[in-house]
C-alpha positions in Angstrom: -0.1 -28.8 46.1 -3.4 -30.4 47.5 -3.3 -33.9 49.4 -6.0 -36.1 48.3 -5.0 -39.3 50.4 -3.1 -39.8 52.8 0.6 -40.3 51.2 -0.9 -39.0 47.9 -1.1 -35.4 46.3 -2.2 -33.8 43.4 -0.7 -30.6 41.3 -3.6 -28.1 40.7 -3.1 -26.7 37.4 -5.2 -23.3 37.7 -7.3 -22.6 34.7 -6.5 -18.6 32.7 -8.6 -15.9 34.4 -11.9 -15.1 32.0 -11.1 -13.0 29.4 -12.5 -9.2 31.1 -15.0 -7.5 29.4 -13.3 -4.8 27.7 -10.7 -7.0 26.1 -13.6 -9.3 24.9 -15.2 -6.2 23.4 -12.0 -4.8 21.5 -11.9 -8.1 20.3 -15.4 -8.1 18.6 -14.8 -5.2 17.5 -11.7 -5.9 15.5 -9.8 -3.5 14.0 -12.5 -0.7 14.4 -10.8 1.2 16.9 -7.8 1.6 15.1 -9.5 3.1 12.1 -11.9 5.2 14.1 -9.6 8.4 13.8 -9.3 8.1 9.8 -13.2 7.3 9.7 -13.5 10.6 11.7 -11.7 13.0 9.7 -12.7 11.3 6.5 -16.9 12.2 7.7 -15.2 15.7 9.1 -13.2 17.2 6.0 -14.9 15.1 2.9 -18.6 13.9 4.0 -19.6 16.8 6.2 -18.7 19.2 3.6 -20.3 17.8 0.6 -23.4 17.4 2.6 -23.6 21.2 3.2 -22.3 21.6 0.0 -25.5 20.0 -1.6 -28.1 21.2 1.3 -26.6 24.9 0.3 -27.5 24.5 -3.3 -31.4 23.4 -2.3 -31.7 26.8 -0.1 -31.7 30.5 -0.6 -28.6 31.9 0.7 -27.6 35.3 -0.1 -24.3 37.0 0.2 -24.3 37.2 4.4 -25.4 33.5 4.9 -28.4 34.4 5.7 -30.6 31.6 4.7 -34.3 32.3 3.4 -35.5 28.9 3.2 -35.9 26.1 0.7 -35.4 26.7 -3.3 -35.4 23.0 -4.1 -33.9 23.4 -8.0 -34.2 26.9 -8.6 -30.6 27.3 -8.3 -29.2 24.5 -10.5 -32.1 25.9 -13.1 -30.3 29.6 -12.5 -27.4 28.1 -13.0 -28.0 25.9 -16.3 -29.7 29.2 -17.6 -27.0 31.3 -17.1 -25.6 32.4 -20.5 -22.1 32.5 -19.4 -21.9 28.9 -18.0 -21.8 27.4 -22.2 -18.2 29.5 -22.5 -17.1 28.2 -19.4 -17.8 24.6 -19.5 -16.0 25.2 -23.2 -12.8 26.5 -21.9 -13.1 24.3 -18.8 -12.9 21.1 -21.4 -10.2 22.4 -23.9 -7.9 23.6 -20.7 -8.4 20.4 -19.3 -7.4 17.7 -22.6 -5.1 20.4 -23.0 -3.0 21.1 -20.4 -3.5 17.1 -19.9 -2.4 16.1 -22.9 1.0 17.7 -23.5 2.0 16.9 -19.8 1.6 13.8 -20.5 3.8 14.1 -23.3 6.5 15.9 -22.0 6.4 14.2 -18.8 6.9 10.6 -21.2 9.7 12.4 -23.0 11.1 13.8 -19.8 11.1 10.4 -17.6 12.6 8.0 -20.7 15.5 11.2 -20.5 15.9 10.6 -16.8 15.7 7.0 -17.4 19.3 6.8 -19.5 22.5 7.5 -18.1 24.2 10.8 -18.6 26.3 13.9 -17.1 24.7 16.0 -14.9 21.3 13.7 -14.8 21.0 13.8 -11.2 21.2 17.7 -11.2 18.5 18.0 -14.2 16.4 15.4 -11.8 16.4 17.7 -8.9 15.9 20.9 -11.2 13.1 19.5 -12.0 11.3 19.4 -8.3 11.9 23.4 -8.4 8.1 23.4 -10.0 6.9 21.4 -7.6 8.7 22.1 -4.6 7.2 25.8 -4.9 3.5 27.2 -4.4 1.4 27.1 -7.4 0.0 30.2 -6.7 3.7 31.9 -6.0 4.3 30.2 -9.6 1.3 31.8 -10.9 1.8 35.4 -9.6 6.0 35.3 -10.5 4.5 34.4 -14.2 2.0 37.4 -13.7 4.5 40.1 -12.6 6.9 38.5 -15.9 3.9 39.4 -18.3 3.0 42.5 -16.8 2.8 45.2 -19.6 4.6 48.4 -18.0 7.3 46.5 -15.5 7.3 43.0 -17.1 10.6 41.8 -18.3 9.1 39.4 -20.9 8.3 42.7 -22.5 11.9 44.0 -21.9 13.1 41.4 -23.4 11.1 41.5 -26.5 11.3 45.0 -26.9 15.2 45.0 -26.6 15.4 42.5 -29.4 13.6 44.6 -31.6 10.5 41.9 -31.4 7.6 43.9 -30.5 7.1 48.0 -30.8 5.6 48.5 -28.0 4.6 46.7 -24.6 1.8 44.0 -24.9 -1.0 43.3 -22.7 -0.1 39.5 -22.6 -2.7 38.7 -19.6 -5.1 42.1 -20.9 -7.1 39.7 -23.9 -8.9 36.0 -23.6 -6.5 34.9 -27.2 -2.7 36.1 -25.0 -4.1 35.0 -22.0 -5.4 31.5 -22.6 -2.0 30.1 -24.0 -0.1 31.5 -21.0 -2.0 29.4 -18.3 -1.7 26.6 -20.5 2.1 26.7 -20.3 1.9 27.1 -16.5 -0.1 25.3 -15.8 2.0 22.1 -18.2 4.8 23.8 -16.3 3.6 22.6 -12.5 2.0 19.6 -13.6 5.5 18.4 -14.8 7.4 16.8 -12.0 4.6 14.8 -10.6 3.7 13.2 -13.7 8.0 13.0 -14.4 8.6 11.0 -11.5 5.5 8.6 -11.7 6.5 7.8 -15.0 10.0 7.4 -14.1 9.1 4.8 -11.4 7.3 3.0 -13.5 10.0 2.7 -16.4 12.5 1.3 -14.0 9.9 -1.3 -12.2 10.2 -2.6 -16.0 12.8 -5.8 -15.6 15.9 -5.2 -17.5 15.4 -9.4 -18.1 12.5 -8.5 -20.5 14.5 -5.8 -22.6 17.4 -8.8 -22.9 15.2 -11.2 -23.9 13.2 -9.4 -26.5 16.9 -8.4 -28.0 17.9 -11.9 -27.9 14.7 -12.1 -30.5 15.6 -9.8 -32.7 13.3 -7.1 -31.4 14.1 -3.8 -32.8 13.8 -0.7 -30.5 10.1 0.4 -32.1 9.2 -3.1 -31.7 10.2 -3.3 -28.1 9.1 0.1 -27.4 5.5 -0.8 -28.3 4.9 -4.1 -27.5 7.1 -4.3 -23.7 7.5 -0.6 -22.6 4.1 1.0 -23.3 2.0 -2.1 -22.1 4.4 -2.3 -18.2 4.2 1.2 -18.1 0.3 1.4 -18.2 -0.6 1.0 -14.7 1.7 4.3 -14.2 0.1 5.6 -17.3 -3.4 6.0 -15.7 -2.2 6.8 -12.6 -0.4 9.7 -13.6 -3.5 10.5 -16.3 -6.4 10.5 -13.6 -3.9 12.4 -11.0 -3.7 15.3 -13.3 -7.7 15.1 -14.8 -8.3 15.5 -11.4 -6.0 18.6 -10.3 -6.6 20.6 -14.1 -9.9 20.5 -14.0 -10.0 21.2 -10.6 -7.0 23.9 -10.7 -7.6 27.3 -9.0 -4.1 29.2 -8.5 -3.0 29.3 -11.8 -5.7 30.8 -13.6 -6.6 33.1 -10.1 -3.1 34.1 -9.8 -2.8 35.2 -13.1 -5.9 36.5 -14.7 -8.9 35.9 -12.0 -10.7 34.2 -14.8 -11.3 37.5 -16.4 -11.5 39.7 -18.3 -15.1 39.0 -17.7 -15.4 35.7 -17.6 -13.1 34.6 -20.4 -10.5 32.6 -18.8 -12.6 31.1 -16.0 -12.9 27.7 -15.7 -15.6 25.7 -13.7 -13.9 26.1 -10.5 -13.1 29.5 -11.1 -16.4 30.2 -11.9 -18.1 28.9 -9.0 -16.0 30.7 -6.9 -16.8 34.0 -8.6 -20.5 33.1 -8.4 -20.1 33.3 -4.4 -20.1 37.3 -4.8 -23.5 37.2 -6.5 -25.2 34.2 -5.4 -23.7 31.5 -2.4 -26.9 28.9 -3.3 -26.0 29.2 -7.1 -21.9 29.0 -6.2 -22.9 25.3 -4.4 -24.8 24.0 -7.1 -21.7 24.7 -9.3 -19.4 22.8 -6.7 -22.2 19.9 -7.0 -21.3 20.1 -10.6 -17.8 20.0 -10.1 -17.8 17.1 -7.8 -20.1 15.1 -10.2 -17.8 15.4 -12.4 -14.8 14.2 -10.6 -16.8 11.4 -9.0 -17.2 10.4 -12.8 -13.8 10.5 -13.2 -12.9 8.3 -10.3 -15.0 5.5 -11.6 -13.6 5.5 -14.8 -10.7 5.8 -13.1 -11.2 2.6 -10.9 -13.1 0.6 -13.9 -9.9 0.7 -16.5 -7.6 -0.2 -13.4 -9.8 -3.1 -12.5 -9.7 -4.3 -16.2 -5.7 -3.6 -16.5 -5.4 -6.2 -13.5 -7.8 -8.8 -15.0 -5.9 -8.0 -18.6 -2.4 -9.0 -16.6 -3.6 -11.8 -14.6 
């Protein structure tokens, strides 16, 4: 309290102390600091590595790491040349639409299944985890050891029942093999794509179902025209998920066949990581390949999303 005059005074209201300068500066810089760690290990585990991903594929690395200086294309060039890569990049497609394909299927069948009320759903629901709740590459091997001609018990099995006449080499030949990693690999793709589809059947409002039967909407009719179109944006999700992981899957076909015999059941992935036993430079340009291809994937990806949300709007 200050006295201005005599018999008078005057309450001093004290003015907020100046913001310092290091809350002035967090405030400039927003919310910066809080995304600073993901920034980080987003430039440390994706960025970094795809730079020396590409910067190995323009030099000439041999087997050591020893690096012998610039090659500019001659890799990619070694690599296009190489007359195993047209095989590959075959297999590589039809395992891919494949393996895709009747996932996506089964997974639809599976999730309307889950989606109805019956006994023993909720056990077949957490059955169906078992695939994904284990390794891939434990899968992979289990499968390997079931197939395995002189102490496999899928020959056993066959042999007992008076199927076969003698053991078969099931993972020994390109034409066994190649239908075997398809079913694994549909097996462990499963309960991922299951359980997105699921989710998105039952964010479908039960109002729509009861009005479309109110007009006379028969089950094909409602099926078609409400179910499929709500359960798009699940559709796609699921569909670019497992693009993504088959073409990119390594422990099935490694645990089971190492892409051989030769080079027969090697898919892109495989085969790059093969090609790290001859030539590291030519191994990079095929991961430059590889992540070309799932950059494409991603945009495609993001542009039929994008035109999904302006279709709903």
């Amino acid at each position: 309290m200050t006295t201005t005059a005599p018999g008078k005074t005057l309450d001093t209201v004290r003015s907020p102390a100046p913001p310092t300068r290091h809350r002035s500066l967090l405030r400039k810089l927003g919310p910066l600091p809080w995304l600073a760690p993901a920034v980080l290990l987003i430039l440390g585990v994706v960025v970094w590595p795809v730079v020396e991903m590409v910067r190995t594929s323009l030099r000439r690395v041999d087997t050591t790491g020893t690096d012998h200086g610039a090659a500019g294309l001659l890799k990619y060039r070694k690599l296009f040349a190489d007359p195993r890569l047209p095989d590959v990049l075959t297999w590589t497609v039809v395992w891919t639409v494949t393996v895709v394909g009747l996932t996506m299927v089964i997974s639809l069948a599976l999730a309307q299944l889950f989606n109805r009320e019956f006994p023993g759903r909720r056990i077949t629901r957490w059955a169906l985890i078992a695939p994904w709740a284990a390794s891939v590459l434990m899968t992979s091997i289990g499968f390997r050891w079931m197939l395995d001609q002189v102490a496999g018990v899928f020959n056993r099995l066959l042999l007992d029942l008076g199927l076969i006449d003698r053991p078969q080499a099931w993972l020994g030949d390109a034409a066994h093999a190649k239908p075997w990693l398809v079913l694994v690999a549909v097996f462990v793709s499963l309960p991922f794509t299951t359980y997105t589809l699921l989710a998105g059947l039952q964010s479908v409002p039960a109002e729509v179902y009861e009005a479309a039967r109110v007009d006379g909407a028969s089950r094909a009719q409602t099926y078609r025209r409400i179910t499929l179109p709500l359960l798009r944006p699940a559709f796609l999700v699921a569909l670019v998920v497992n693009l993504i992981n088959v073409f990119n899957s390594f422990p099935v076909i490694w645990g089971m066949t190492q892409g051989g015999p030769n080079t027969d059941t090697a898919t892109t992935t495989v085969f790059m990581y093969t090609l790290r036993s001859y030539d590291v430079a030519e191994s990079a340009a095929m991961s430059v390949v590889n992540f070309a291809v799932v950059i494409v994937m991603v945009l495609l990806f993001l542009r039929v999303s994008g035109r999904n949300g302006e279709d709903s709007r």
